[in-house]
C-alpha positions in Angstrom: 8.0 2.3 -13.7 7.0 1.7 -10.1 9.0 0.8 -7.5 8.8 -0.5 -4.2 11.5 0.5 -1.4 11.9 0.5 2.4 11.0 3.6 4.3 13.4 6.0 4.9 13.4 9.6 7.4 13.1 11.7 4.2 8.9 9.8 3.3 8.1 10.3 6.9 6.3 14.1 6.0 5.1 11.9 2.6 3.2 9.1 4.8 2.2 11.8 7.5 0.3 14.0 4.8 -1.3 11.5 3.1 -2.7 10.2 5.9 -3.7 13.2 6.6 -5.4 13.6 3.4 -9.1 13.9 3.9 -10.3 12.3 0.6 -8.3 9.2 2.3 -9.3 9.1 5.7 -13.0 7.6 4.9 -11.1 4.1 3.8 -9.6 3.7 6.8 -10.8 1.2 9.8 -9.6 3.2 12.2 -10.2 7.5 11.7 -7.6 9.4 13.8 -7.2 13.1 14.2 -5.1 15.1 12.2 -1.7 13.5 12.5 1.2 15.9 13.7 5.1 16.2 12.7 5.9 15.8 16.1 3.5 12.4 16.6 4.9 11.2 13.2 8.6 11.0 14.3 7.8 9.4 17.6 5.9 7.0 15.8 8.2 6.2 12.9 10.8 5.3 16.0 9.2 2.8 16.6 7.3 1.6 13.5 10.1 2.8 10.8 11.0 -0.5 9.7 7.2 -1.9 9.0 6.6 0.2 6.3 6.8 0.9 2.5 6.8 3.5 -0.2 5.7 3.0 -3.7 7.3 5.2 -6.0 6.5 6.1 -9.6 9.6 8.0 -11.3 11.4 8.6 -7.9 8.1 10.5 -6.7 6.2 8.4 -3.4 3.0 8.1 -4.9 1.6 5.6 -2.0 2.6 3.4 1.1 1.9 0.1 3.1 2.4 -0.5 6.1 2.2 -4.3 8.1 2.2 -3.8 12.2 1.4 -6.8 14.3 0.3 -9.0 10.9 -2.2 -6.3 9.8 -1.9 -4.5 6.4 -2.4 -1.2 5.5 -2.2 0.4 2.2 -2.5 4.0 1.0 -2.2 5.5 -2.8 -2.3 9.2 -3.2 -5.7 9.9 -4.4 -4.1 11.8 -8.1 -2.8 7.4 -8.2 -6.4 5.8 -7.9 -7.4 3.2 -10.0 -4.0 2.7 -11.4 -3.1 -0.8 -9.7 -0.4 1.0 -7.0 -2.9 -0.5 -4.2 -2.6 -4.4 -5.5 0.9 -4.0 -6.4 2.0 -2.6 -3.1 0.3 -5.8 -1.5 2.3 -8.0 -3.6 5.3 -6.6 -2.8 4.5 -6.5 0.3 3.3 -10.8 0.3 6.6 -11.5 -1.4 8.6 -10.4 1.9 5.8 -11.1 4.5 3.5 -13.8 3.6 2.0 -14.1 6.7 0.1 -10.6 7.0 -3.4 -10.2 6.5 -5.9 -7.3 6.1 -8.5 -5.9 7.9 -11.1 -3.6 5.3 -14.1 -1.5 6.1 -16.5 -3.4 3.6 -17.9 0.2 2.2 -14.2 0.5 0.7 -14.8 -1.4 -2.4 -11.5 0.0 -4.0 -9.1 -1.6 -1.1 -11.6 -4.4 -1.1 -10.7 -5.2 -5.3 -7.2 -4.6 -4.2 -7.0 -7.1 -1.8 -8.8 -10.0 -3.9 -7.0 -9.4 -7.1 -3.9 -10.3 -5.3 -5.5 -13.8 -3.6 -7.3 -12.3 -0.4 -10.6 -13.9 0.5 -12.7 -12.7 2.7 -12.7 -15.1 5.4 -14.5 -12.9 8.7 -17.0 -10.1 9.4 -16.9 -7.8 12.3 -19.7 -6.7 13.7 -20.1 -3.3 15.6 -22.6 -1.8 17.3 -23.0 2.0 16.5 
C-alpha cells in the first residue's frame, strides 16, 4: 500500500541520494553536481515544506517536489514502471492544483506520468546547444 506524507528531517539523506542517483539524473531539466549533506540541509531550510515522500510499506520509495508552481517527481529506479510517478502527481494535484510541469521531452516515462493524470502538453522550449 502506498502512501503519500509530508517531508520530514529523517527523508532529507532519502531525497539527497536519490537525486544523486545517476540512473536518475538524465530525466532531469536541470543536471546539477553531486549534491552534498551539507547543501541538502541548507536547502531543505528553506524548501522543507514543498516536498513529498511516497512510501511503499513505511520504506520512501520516491518524492515530489512543487517550488514556485513547478513539479518535480522522482521514483527510485528499483519502483519504475509501477505507477509511483502518476500517483505522486495526484496526490500532489489534490493539495496544489495550480502547479504544473516542466519535462525534458526525451523522458518519455515522466512524460506518460504526467498525461495519465490530465497534463497536456501545452509549450515547447527551445534551446540552443
Amino acid at each position: 500500500m502506498l502512501k503519500f506524507i509530508k517531508n520530514e528531517i529523517k527523508y532529507y539523506e532519502f531525497i539527497r541520494k536519490l537525486r544523486n542517483d545517476s540512473r536518475v539524473q538524465e530525466g532531469f531539466v536541470e543536471t546539477l553536481p553531486q549534491i552534498t549533506k551539507e547543501q541538502q540541509i541548507k536547502y531543505m531550510k528553506t524548501y522543507k515544506d514543498n516536498f513529498y515522500i511516497c512510501l511503499e510499506n513505511d520504506i520512501p520509495i520516491g518524492y515530489i517536489r512543487h517550488i514556485d508552481g513547478d513539479i518535480g517527481v522522482c521514483t527510485h529506479p528499483d519502483h519504475w514502471g509501477k505507477g509511483i510517478g502518476s500517483f505522486m502527481i495526484n496526490e500532489l494535484m489534490k493539495l496544489h492544483p495550480e502547479c504544473y510541469a516542466k519535462v525534458k521531452l526525451d523522458n518519455i516515462a515522466s512524460v506518460k506520468a504526467f498525461e495519465k493524470v490530465g497534463f497536456k502538453k501545452k509549450y515547447y522550449l527551445m534551446e540552443r546547444d
